[in-house]
C-alpha positions, 0 to 999 in steps of 0.5 A: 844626447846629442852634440852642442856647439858654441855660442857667444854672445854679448850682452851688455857693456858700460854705457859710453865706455871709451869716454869713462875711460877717457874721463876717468884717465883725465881725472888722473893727470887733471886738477880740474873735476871729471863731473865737469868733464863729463857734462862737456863730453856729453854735450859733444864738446870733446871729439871722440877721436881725441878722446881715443888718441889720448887713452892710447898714449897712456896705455902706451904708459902702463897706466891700465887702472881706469879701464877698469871702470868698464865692463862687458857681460856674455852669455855663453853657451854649448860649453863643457863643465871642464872649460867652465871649471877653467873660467871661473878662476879667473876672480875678478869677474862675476858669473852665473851658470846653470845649476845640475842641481836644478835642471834636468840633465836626463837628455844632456848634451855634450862637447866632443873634442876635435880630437877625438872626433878625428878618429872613428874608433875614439869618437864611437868609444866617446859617444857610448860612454856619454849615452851610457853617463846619460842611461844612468843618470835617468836610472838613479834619478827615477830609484831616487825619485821612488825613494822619495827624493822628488825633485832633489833627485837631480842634485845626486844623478848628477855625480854620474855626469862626465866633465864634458856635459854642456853648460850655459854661464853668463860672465862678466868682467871689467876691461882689464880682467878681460885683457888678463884674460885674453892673454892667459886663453887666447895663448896656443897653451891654454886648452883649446876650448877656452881658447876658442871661447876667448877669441870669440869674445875677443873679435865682439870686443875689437869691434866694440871698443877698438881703443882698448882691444885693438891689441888685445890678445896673447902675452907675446902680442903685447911683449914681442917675444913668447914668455913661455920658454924654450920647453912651451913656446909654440914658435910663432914669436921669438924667445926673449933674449937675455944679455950676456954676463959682462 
């Protein structure tokens, strides 16, 4: 069971994704139609530069809602069942992760924490329970096998697996569950797997759709101070300051 590492990769987004934003922002504040619109902007009548100044002046509003018109898929791999079990709390998103019950985990392969590996004797302890969490698993696969349980055999040797066995999952989001997002993960409190996920996902968005990621990122990136607390602040950005009783 050898050591995984990991992987993002985009798959696919909304077609013309800052002029729907732009289009359906423009809906908002319009009496004329966004179908009219959409027929300018795709005759190139409206410059993409415009359309970008004018979504970033509405951010600037607080008015979001029409970002959400605007999804992106990843595909992501050489993660741990514990991150994923993280990821999909997040609702408003749709996922698609590879199933124990079906796929052969006899020779899984599995995260190592930082740090863990830092340390020889951790990291020896850690690699014998995963070889040991692999031996039984192929055992109770071939009792179960020979008791006739065939292919199901898969969905009970899995209850042997650890959290840190890897998994494959492709997610998709709209552009303002991926901001939520980002800024819940890529804060130095969330657990430093899906925080290195997040920001992997984060640099492919910046450079996809700059408009509406360029800022994208933690709380306190947006906010200008840390909302955590005295007690979690990592210190990187100032606490926020509460006025004096009169």
């Amino acid at each position: 069971m050898p050591e995984t590492k990991l992987e993002v990769k985009l798959l696919t987004g909304t077609p013309n994704a800052m002029s729907l934003i732009y289009a359906a922002f423009r809906q908002c504040y319009s009496p004329g139609f966004a179908g009219d619109l959409w027929s300018r902007i795709i005759r190139g009548e409206i410059d993409p530069g415009d359309q970008a100044e004018f979504i970033a002046k509405v951010l600037e509003s607080g008015h979001d809602s029409p970002v959400e018109h605007v999804s992106y898929s990843f595909a992501v791999q050489g993660v741990s069942r514990a991150l994923t079990h993280q990821l999909v709390r997040h609702r408003i998103a749709s996922y698609s992760q590879q199933s124990q019950r079906y796929v052969d985990e006899s020779d899984f392969e599995y995260v190592l924490p930082p740090a863990i590996a830092r340390i020889p004797e951790a990291r020896k302890k850690f690699e014998e329970i995963m070889s040991a969490a692999g031996r039984a698993y192929r055992d109770l696969k071939t009792i179960l096998q020979e008791q006739g349980r065939d292919k199901k055999a898969n969905e009970d040797a899995r209850f042997v697996l650890p959290q840190a066995s890897e998994s494959k999952i492709v997610v998709t989001m709209n552009c303002r569950s991926l901001i939520h997002f980002f800024e819940l993960r890529c804060c130095e409190r969330a657990q430093w797997e899906i925080r290195k996920m997040a920001w992997k996902m984060l640099k492919i968005l910046k450079a996809e759709l700059p408009v509406i990621f360029k800022t994208a990122g933690p709380r306190c990136e947006r906010l200008g101070y840390c909302p955590e607390g005295e007690k979690f602040t990592c210190g990187k950005k100032p606490l926020k300051t509460v006025p004096a009783s009169p």
